[in-house]
C-alpha positions in Angstrom: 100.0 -103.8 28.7 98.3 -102.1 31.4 100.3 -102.2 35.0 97.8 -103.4 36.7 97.3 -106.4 34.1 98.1 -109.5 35.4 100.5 -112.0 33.3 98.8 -115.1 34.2 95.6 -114.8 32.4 95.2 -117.8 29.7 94.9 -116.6 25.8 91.4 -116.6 25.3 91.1 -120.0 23.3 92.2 -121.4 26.6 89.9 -119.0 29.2 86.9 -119.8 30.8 83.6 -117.8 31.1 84.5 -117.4 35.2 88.0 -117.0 34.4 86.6 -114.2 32.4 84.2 -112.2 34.2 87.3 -113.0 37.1 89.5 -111.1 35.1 86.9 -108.4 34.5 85.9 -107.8 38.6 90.1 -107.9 39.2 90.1 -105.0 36.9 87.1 -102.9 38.2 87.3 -99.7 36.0 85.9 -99.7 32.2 89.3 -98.6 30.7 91.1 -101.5 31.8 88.6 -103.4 31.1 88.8 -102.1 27.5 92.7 -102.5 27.5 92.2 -106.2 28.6 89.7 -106.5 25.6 92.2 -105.3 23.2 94.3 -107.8 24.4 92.1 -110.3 23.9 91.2 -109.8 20.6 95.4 -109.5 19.9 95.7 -113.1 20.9 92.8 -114.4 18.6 94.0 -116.2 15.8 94.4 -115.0 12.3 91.7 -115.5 9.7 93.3 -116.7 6.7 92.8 -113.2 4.0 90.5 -115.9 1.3 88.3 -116.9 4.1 87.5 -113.1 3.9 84.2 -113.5 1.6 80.9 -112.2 1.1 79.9 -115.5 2.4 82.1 -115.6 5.7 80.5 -111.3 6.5 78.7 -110.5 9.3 76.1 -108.3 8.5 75.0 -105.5 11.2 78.8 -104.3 12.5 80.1 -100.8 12.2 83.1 -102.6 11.3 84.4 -105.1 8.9 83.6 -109.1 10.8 84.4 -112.1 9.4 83.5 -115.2 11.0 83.9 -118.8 9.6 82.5 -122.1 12.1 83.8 -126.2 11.7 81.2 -128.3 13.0 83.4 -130.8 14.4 82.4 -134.8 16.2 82.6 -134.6 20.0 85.2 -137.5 21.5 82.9 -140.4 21.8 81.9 -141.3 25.4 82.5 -144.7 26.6 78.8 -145.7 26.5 78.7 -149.3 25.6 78.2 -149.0 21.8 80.2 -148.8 19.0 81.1 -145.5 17.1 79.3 -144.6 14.8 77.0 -147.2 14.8 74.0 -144.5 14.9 73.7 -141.1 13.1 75.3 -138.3 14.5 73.2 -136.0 16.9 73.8 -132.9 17.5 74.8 -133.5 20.6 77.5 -135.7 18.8 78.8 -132.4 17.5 80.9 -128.9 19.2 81.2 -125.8 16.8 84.7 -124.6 16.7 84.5 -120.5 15.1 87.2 -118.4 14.0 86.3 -114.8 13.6 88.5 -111.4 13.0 87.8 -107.7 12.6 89.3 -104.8 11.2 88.8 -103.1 14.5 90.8 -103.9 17.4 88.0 -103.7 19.8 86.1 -105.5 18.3 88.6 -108.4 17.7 88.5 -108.2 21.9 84.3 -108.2 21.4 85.2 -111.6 19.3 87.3 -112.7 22.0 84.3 -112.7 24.6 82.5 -114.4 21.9 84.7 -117.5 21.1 85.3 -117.7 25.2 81.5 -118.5 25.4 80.6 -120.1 22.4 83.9 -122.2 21.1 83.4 -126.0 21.5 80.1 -125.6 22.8 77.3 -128.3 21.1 74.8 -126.7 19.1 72.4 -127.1 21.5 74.7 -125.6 24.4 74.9 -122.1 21.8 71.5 -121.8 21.7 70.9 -121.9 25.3 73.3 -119.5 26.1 71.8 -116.6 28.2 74.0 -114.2 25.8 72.5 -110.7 27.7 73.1 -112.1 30.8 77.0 -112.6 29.8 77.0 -108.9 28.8 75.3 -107.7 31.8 77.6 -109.5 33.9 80.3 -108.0 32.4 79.7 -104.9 32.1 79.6 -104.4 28.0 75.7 -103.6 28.0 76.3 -100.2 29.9 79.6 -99.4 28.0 79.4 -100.4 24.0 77.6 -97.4 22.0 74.5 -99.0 20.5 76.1 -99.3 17.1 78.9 -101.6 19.1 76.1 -103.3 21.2 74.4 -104.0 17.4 77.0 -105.1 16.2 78.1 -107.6 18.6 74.2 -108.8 18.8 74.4 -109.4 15.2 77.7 -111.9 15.5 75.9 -113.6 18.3 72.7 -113.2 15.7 75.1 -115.8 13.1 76.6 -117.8 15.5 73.1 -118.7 16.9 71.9 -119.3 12.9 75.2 -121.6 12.0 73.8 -123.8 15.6 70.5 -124.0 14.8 71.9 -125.5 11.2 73.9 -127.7 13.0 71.0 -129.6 14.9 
């Protein structure tokens, strides 16, 4: 871990988009940035090896991505009427996804991913300003375009699995 690293960042299941770009204007220069992105993408959880399918690929990455999503029902809301007495929305739904790599950066590029995207509703995903996240970090000016496709095309299927959702 690098020494200037801090110890009291949260995993990245439990970070925050500001906690995030935080983390990233602490650091300041790209290679600790990159350090911290390894990191990341070393705390994301294991994808089980048989959800590894054809089906579960993401096309468009220089390296090997797998990405699987459970569309899961939102906590209902104390609104007066009874659960499920009407059809589920999809605001009644969040998309949980659980995605790995081959490459350790880009288990870190995954990392950023799940940070802005897990438990978000469907609608909430497709919203998201994605380039503006990337900007904002820094990632647009530092991926090689084959990395910046790549991480376009994951945000390409997570975008396609929340428009099937609504």
């Amino acid at each position: 871990m690098n020494e200037r690293m801090r110890t009291d960042v949260p995993q990245p299941t439990q970070m925050t988009l500001d906690e995030l770009v935080e983390e990233f204007e602490f650091l300041g220069d790209w290679d600790d940035q990159c350090d911290f992105l390894i990191d990341l993408g070393f705390e994301l959880p294991k994808l089980p090896e048989t959800a590894k399918t054809a089906e579960n690929f993401v096309h468009g990455c220089q390296s090997n991505v797998w990405l699987v999503a459970e569309v899961k029902p939102n906590e209902p809301t104390d609104s007066g009427s009874e659960s499920g007495a009407e059809p589920a929305s999809n605001e009644d739904v969040s998309i949980e996804f659980i995605a790995n790599s081959d490459a350790v950066i880009v288990n870190g590029l995954i990392a950023v991913l799940m940070i802005v995207f897990n438990g978000r509703t469907p609608r909430e995903i497709l919203a998201t300003d994605v380039q503006a996240v990337f900007t904002k970090l820094g990632l647009e000016r530092h991926l090689s375009p084959q990395r910046r496709n790549g991480l376009y095309g994951m945000v390409e299927r997570i975008r396609q699995i929340a428009a099937q959702a609504t």
